[in-house]
C-alpha positions as CSV (number, residue, x, y, z in Angstrom):
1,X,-13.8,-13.0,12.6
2,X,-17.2,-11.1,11.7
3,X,-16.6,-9.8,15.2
4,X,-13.1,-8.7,15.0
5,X,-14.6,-6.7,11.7
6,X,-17.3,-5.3,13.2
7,X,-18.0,-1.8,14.5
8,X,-14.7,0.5,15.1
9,X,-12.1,-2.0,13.5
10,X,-13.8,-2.5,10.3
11,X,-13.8,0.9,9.9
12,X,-10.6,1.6,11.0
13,X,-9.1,-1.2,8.1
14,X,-11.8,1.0,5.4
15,X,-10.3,4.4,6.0
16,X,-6.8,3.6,6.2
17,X,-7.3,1.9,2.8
18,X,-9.0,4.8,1.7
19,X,-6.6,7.2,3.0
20,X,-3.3,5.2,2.1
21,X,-4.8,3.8,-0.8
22,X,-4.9,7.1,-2.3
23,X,-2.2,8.9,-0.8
24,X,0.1,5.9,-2.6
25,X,-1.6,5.5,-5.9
26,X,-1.9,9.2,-6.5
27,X,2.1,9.7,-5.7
28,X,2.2,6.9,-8.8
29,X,-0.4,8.7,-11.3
30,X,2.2,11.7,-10.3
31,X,5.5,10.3,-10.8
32,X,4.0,7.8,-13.7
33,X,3.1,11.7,-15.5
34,X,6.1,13.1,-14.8
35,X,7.8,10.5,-16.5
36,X,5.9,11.1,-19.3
37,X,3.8,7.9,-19.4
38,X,0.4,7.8,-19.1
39,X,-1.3,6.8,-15.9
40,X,-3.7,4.7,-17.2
41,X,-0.8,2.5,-18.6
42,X,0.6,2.4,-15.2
43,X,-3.2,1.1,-13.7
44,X,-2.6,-1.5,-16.4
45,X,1.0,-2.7,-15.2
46,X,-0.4,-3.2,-11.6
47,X,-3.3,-5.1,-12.7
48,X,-1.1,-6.8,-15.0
49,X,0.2,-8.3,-11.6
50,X,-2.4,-11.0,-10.9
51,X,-3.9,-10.9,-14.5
52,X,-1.0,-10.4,-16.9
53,X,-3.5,-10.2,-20.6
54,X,-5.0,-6.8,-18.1
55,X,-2.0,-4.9,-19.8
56,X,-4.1,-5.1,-23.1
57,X,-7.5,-4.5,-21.7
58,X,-7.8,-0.5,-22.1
59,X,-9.6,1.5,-19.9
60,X,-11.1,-1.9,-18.2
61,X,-7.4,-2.9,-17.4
62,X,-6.8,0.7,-15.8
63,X,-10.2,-0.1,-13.7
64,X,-8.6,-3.2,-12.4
65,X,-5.8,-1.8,-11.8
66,X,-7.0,0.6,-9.5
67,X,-9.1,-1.8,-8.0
68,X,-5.9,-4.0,-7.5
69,X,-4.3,-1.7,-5.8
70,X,-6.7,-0.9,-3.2
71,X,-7.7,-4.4,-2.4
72,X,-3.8,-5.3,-1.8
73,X,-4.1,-2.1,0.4
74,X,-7.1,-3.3,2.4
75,X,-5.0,-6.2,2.9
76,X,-2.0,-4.5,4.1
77,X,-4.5,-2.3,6.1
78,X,-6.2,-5.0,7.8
79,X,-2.9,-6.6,9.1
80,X,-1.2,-4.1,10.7
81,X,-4.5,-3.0,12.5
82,X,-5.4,-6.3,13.5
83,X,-1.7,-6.7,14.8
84,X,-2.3,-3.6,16.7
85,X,-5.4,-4.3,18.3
86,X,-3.6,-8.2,19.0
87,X,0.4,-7.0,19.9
88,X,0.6,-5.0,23.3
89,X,4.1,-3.2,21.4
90,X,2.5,-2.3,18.9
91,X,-0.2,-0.7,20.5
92,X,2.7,1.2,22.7
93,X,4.8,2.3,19.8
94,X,2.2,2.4,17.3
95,X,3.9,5.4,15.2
96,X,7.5,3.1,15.3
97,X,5.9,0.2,14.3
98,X,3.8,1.6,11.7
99,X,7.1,3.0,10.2
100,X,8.9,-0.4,10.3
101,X,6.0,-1.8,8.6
102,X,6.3,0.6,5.9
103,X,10.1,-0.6,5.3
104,X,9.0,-4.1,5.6
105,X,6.2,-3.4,3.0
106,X,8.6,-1.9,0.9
107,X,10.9,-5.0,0.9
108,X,8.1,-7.2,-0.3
109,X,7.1,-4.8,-2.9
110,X,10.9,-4.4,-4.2
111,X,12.5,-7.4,-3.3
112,X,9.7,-9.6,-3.8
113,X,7.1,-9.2,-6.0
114,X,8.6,-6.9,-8.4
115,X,11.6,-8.7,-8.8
116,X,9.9,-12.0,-9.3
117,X,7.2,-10.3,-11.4
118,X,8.7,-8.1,-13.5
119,X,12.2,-8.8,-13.5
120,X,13.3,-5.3,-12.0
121,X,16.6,-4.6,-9.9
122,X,16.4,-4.9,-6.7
123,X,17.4,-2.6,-4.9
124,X,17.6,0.6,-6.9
125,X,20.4,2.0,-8.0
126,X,18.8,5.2,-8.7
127,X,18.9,7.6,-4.8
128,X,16.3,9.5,-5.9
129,X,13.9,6.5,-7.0
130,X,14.8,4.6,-3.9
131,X,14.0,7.7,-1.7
132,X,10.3,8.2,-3.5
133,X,9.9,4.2,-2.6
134,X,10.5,4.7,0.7
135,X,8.6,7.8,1.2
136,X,5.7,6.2,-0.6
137,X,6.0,3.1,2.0
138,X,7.0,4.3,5.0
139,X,5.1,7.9,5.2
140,X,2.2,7.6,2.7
141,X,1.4,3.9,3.5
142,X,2.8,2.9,6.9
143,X,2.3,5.5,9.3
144,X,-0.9,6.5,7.1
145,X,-2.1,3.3,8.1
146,X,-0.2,3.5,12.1
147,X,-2.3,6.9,12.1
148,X,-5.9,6.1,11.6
149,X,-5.0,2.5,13.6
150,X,-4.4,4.7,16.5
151,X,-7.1,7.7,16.0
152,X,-9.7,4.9,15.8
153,X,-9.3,2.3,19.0
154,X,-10.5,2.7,22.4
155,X,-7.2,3.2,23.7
156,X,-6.1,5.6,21.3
């Protein structure tokens, strides 16, 4: 594995965090303010996810949030370049695949873990909200992700 990690894949897996990472949390700090909540309360809700007292915790909870965020991100990073670099049709129709992901991240989020977490309806019955979900998984995260997977191997 420390192989697989090293050199131009490890990278690849720290940018597209990066890069999605951000792209995705800062489309929540910007909904999260138009909604008129604050955005440190939404840093809170997500690392309220895996430590539920974090809601409570202050500026520390919105620190873990974030920090949350981006290592769930790494993960989700990580396996779609390791499944390029691994799945010869991925690697053909990186851009497709990379899209599809997206969806299929989306399902987890909100059909899954939301759901079973928070007790929210899945799926929304809100157009609007379900079209910012998508956007946010699909574009921001998943061909985000497909993107720099494909800038950043040998094949290209």
């Amino acid at each position: 594995m420390a192989e697989t990690l090293s050199g131009g894949t490890g990278r690849r897996i720290v940018l597209a965090t990066a890069i999605a990472g951000t792209l995705d949390i800062g489309m929540a700090a910007i909904e999260t303010a138009r909604a008129g909540k604050p955005v440190a309360g939404m840093l809170r809700s997500v690392a309220s996810g895996p430590v539920p007292d974090a809601a409570n915790w202050g500026a520390a909870g919105s620190a873990l949030g974030l920090a949350v965020h981006f290592a769930i991100m790494a993960v989700m990073a990580a396996v779609f370049i390791l499944a390029r670099d691994r799945i010869a049709w991925v690697r053909a129709h990186t851009l497709l695949a990379a899209a599809l992901y997206g969806v299929v991240l989306w399902l987890v989020m909100y059909g899954l873990v939301l759901p079973l977490r928070f007790g929210a309806p899945f799926p929304s019955h809100d157009p609007t909200a379900l079209a910012k979900q998508l956007f946010a998984h699909v574009v921001l995260v998943g061909l985000t992700i497909g993107l720099v997977a494909q800038s950043g191997s040998r094949d290209g």
